[in-house]
The first five atom37 places (N, CA, C, CB, O) and aatype in JSON, in Angstrom:
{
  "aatype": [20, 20, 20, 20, 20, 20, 20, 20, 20, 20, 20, 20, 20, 20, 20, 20, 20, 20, 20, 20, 20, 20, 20, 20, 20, 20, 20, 20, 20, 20, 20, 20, 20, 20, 20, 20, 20, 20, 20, 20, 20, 20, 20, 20, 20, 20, 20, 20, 20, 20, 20, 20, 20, 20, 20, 20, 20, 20, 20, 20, 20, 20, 20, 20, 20, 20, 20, 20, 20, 20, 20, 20, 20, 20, 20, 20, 20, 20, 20, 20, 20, 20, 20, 20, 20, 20],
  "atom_mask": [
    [1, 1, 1, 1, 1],
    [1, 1, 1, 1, 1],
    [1, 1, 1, 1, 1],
    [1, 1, 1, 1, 1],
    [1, 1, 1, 1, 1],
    [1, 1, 1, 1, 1],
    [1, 1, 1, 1, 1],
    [1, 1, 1, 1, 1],
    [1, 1, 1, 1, 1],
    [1, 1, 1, 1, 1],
    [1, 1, 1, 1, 1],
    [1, 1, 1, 1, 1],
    [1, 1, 1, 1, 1],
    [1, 1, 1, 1, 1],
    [1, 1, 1, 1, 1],
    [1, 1, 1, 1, 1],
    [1, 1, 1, 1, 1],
    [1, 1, 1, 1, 1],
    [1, 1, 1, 1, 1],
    [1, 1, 1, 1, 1],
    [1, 1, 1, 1, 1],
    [1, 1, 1, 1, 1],
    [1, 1, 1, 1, 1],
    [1, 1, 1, 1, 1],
    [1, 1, 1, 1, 1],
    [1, 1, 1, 1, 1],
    [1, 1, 1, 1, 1],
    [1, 1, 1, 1, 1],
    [1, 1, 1, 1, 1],
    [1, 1, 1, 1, 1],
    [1, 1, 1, 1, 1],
    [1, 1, 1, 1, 1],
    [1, 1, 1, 1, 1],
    [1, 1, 1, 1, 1],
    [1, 1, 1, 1, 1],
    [1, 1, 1, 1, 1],
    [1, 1, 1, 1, 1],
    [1, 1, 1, 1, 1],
    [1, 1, 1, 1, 1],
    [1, 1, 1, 1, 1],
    [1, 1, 1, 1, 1],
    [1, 1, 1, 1, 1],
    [1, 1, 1, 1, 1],
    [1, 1, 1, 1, 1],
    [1, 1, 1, 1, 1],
    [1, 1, 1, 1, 1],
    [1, 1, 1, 1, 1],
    [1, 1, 1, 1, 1],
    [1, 1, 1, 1, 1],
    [1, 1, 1, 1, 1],
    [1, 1, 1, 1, 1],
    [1, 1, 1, 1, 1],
    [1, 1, 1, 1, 1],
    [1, 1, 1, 1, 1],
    [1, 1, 1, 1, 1],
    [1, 1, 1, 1, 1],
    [1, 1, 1, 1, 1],
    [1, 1, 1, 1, 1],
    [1, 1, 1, 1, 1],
    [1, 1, 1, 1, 1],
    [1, 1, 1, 1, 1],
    [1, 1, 1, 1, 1],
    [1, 1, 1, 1, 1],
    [1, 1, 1, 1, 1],
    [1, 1, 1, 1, 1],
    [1, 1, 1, 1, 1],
    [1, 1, 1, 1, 1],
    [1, 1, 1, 1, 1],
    [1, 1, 1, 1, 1],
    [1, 1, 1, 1, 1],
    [1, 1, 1, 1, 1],
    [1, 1, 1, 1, 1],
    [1, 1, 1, 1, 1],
    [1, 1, 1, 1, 1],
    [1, 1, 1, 1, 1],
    [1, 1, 1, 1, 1],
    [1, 1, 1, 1, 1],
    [1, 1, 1, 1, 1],
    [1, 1, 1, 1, 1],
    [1, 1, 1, 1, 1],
    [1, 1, 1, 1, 1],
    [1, 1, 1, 1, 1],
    [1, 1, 1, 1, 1],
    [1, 1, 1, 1, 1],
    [1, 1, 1, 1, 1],
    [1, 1, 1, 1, 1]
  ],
  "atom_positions": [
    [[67.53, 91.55, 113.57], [68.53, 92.48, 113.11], [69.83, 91.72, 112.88], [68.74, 93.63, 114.13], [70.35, 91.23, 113.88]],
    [[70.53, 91.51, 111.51], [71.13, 90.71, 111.15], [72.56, 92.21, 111.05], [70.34, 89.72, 109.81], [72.48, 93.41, 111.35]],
    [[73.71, 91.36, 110.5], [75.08, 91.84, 110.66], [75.1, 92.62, 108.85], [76.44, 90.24, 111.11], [74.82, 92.12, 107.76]],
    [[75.52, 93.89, 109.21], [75.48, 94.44, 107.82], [76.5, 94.32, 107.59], [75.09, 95.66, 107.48], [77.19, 93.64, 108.35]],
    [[77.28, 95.12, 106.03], [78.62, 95.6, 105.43], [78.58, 97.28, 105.21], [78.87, 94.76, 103.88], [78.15, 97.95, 104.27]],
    [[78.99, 97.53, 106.03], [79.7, 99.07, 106.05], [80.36, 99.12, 104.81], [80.85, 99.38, 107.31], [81.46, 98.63, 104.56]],
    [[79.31, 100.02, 103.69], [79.64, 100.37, 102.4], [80.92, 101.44, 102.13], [78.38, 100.89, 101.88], [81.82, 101.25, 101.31]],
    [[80.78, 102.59, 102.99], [81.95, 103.07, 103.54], [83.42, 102.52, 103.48], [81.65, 103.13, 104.68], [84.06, 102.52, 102.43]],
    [[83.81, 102.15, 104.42], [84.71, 100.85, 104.58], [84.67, 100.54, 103.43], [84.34, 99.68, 105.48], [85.4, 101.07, 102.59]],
    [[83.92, 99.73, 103.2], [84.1, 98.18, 101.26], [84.78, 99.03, 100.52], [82.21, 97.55, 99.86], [85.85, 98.64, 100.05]],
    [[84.22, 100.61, 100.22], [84.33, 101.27, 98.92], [85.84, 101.71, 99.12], [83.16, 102.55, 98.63], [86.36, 102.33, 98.19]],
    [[86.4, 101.5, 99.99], [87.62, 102.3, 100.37], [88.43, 101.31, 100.24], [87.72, 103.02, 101.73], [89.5, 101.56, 99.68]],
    [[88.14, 99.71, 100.76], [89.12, 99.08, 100.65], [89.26, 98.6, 98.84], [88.97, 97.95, 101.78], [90.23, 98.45, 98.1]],
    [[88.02, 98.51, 98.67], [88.07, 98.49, 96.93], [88.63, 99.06, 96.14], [87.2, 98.72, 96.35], [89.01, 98.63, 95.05]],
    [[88.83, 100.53, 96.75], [89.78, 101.67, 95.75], [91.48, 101.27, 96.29], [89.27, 103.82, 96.24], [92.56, 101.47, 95.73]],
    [[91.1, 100.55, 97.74], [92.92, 100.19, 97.68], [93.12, 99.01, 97.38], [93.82, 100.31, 99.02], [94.25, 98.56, 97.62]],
    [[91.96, 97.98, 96.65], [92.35, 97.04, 96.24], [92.98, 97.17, 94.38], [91.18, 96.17, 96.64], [93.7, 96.46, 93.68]],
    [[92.23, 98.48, 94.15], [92.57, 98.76, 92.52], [93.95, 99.53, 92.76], [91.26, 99.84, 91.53], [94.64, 99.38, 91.76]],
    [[94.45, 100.13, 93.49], [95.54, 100.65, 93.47], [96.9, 99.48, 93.95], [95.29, 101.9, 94.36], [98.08, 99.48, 93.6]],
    [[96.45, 98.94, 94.49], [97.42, 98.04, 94.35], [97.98, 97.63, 93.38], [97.2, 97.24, 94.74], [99.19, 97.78, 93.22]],
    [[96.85, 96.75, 92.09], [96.59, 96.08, 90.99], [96.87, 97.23, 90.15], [95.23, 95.39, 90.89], [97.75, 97.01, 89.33]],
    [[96.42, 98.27, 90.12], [97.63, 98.82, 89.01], [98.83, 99.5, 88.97], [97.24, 99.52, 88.3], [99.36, 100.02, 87.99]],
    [[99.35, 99.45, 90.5], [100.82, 99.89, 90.31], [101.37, 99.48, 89.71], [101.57, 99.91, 91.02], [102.02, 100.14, 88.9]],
    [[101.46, 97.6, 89.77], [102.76, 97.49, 88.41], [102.34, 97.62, 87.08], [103.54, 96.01, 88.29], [103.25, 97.95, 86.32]],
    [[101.02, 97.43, 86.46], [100.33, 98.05, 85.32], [100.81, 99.28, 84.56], [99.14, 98.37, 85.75], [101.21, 99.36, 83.4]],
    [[100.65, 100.54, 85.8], [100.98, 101.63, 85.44], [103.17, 101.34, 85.34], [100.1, 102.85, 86.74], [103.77, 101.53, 84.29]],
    [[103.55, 101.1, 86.02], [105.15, 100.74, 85.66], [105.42, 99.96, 84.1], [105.77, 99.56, 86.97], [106.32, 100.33, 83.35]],
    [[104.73, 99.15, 83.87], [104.52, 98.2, 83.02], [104.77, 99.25, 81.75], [103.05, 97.38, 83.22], [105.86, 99.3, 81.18]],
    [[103.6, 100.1, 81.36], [103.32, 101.2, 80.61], [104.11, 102.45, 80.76], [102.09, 101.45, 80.82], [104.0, 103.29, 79.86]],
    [[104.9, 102.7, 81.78], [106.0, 103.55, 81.64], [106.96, 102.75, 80.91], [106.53, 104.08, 82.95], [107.27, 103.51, 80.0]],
    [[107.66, 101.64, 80.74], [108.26, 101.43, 80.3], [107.84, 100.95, 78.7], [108.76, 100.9, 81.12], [108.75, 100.91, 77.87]],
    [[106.73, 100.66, 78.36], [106.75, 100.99, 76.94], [106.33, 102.09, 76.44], [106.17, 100.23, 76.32], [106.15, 102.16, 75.22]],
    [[106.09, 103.25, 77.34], [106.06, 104.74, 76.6], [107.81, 104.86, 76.65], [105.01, 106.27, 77.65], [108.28, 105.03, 75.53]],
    [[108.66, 104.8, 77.58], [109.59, 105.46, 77.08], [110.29, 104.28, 76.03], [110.5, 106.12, 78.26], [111.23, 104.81, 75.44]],
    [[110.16, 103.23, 75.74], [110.65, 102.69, 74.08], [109.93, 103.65, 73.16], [110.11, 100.91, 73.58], [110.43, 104.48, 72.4]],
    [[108.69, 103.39, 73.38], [107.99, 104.16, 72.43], [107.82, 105.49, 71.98], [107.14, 103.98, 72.6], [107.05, 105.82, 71.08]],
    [[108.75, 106.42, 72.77], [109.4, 107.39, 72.78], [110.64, 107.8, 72.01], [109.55, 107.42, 73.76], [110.91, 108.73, 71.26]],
    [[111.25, 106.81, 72.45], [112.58, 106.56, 71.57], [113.12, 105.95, 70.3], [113.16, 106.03, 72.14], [114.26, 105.75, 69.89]],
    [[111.54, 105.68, 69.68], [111.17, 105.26, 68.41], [110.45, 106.3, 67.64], [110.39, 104.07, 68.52], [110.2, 106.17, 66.44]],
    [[110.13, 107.26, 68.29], [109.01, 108.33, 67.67], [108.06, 107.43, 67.57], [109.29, 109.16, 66.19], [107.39, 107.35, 66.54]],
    [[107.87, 106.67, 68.56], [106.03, 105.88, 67.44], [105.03, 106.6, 68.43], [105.51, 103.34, 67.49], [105.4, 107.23, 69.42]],
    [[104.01, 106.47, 68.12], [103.09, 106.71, 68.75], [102.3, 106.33, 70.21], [102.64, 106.57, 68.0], [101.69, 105.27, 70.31]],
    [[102.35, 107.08, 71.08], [102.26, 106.89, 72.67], [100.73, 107.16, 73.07], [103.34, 108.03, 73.54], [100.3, 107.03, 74.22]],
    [[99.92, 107.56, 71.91], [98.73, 107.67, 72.67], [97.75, 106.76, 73.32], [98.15, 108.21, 72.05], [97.02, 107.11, 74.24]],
    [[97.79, 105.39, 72.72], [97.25, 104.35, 73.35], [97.85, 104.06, 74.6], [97.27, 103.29, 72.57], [97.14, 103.74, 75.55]],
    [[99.17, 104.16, 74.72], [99.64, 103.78, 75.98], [99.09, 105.07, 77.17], [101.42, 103.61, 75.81], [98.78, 104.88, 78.34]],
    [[99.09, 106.48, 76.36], [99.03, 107.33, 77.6], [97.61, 107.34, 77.85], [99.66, 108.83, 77.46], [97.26, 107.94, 78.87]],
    [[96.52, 106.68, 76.97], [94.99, 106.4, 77.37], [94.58, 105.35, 78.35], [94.25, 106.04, 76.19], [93.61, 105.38, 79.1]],
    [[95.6, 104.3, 78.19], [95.69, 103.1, 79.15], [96.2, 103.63, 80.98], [97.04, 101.93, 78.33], [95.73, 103.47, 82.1]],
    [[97.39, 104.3, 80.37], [97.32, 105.23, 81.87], [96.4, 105.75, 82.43], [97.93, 106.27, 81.94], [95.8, 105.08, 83.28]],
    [[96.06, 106.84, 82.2], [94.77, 107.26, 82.0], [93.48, 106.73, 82.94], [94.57, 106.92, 80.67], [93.0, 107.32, 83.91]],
    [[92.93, 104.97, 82.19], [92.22, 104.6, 82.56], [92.55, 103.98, 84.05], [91.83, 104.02, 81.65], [91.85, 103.59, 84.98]],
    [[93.74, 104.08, 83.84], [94.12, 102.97, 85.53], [93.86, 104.22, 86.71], [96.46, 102.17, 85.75], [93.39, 104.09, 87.83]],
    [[94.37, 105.51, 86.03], [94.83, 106.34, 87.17], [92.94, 107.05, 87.35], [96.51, 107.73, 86.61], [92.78, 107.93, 88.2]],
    [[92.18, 106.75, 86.84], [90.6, 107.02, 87.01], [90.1, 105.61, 87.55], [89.74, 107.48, 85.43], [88.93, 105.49, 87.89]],
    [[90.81, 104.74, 87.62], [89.88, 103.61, 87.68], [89.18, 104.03, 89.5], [90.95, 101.77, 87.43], [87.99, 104.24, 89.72]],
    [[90.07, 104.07, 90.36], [89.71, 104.26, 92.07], [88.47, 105.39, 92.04], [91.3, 104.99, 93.16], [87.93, 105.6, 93.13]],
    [[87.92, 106.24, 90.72], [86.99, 107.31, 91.06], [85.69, 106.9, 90.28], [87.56, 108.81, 90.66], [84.65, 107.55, 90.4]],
    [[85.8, 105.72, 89.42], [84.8, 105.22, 89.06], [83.02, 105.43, 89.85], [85.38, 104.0, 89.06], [82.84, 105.26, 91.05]],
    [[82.03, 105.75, 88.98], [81.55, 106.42, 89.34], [80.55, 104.88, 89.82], [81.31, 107.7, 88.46], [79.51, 104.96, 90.47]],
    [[81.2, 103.52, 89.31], [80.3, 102.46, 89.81], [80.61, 102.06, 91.18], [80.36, 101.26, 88.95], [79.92, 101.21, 91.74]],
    [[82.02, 102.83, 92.0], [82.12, 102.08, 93.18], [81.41, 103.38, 94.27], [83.95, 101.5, 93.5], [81.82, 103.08, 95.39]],
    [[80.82, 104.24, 94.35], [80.28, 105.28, 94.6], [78.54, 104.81, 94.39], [80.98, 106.44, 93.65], [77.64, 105.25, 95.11]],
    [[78.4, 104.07, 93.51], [76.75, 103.86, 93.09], [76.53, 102.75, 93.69], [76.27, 103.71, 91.5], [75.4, 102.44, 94.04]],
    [[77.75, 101.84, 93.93], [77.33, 100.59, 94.56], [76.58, 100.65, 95.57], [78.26, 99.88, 94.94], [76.86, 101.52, 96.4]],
    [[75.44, 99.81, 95.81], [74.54, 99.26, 97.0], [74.83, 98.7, 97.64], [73.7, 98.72, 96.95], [74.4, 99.08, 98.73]],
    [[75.69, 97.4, 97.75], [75.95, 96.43, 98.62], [77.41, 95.74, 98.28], [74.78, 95.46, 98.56], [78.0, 96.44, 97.46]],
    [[77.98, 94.84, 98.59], [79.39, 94.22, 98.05], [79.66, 93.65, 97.02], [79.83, 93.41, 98.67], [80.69, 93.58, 96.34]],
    [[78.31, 93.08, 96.9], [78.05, 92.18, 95.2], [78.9, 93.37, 94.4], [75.85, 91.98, 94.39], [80.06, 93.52, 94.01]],
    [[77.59, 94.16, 94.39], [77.48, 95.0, 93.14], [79.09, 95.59, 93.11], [76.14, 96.32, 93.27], [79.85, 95.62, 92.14]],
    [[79.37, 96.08, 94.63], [81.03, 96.52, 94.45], [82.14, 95.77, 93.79], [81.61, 96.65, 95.72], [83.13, 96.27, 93.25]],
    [[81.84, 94.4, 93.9], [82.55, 93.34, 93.8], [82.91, 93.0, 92.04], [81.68, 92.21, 94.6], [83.95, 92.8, 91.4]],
    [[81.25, 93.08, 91.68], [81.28, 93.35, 89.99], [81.54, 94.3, 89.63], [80.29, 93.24, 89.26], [80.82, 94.76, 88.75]],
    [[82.2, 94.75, 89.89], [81.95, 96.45, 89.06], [84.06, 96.37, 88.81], [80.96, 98.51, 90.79], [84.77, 97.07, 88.09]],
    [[84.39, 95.36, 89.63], [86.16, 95.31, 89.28], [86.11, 95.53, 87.06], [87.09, 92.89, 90.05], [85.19, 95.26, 86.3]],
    [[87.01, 95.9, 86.86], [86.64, 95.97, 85.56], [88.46, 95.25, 84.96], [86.02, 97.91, 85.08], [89.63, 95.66, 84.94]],
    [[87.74, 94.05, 84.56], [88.87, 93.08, 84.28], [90.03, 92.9, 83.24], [88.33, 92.13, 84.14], [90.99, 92.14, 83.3]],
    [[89.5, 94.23, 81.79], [89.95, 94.43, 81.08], [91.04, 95.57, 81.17], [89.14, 94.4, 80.45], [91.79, 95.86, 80.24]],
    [[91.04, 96.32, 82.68], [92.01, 97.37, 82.88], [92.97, 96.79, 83.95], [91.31, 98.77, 83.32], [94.17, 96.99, 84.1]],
    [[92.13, 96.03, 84.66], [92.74, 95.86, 86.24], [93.63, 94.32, 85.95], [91.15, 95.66, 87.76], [94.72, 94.32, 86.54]],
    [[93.38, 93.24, 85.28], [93.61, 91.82, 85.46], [92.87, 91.23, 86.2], [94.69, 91.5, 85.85], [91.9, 91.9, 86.56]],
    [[92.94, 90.18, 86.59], [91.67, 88.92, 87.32], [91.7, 89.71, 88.36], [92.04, 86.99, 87.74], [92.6, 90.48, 88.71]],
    [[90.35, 89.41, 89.0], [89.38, 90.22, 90.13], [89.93, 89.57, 91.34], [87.54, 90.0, 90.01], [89.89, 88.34, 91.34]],
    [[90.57, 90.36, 92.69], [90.78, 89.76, 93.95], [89.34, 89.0, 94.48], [91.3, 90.96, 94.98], [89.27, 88.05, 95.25]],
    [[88.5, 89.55, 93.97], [87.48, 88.31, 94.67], [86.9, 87.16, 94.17], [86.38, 88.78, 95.08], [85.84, 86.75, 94.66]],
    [[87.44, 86.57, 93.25], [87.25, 84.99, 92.58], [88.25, 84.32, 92.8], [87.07, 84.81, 91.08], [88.31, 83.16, 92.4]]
  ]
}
């Protein structure tokens, strides 16, 4: 009987490892919605990018994960920036 990983635990610290990583993201994107506000241009890409950050912690892959690997891959690098675990 070898030493497991309490999936529990992982999945929780994983959702506070993505909330970390996109607080300043999401700040980042407040400040070019309100230029982009004050230009009349168009805000919907920015308010979809929100969006994805503020869903990222309910992702339905850190919930399906099996083990840490899989939790581990499932960071999604194109919303979040480089992965805390590399």
């Amino acid at each position: 009987m070898g030493f497991g990983t309490d999936m529990a635990k992982a999945r929780e610290i994983h959702k506070l490892k993505i909330r970390t990583a996109r607080k300043p993201k999401l700040a980042e994107l407040d400040v070019e919605f309100q230029k982009a506000q004050e230009t009349s241009a168009d805000t919907s890409a920015i308010v979809a990018k929100k969006q994805a950050l503020r869903d990222a912690p309910a992702d339905s892959g850190i919930t399906d994960a099996k083990d840490a690997y899989a939790l581990k891959v499932q960071w999604k690098t194109d919303i979040l920036g480089a992965s805390p675990y590399s």
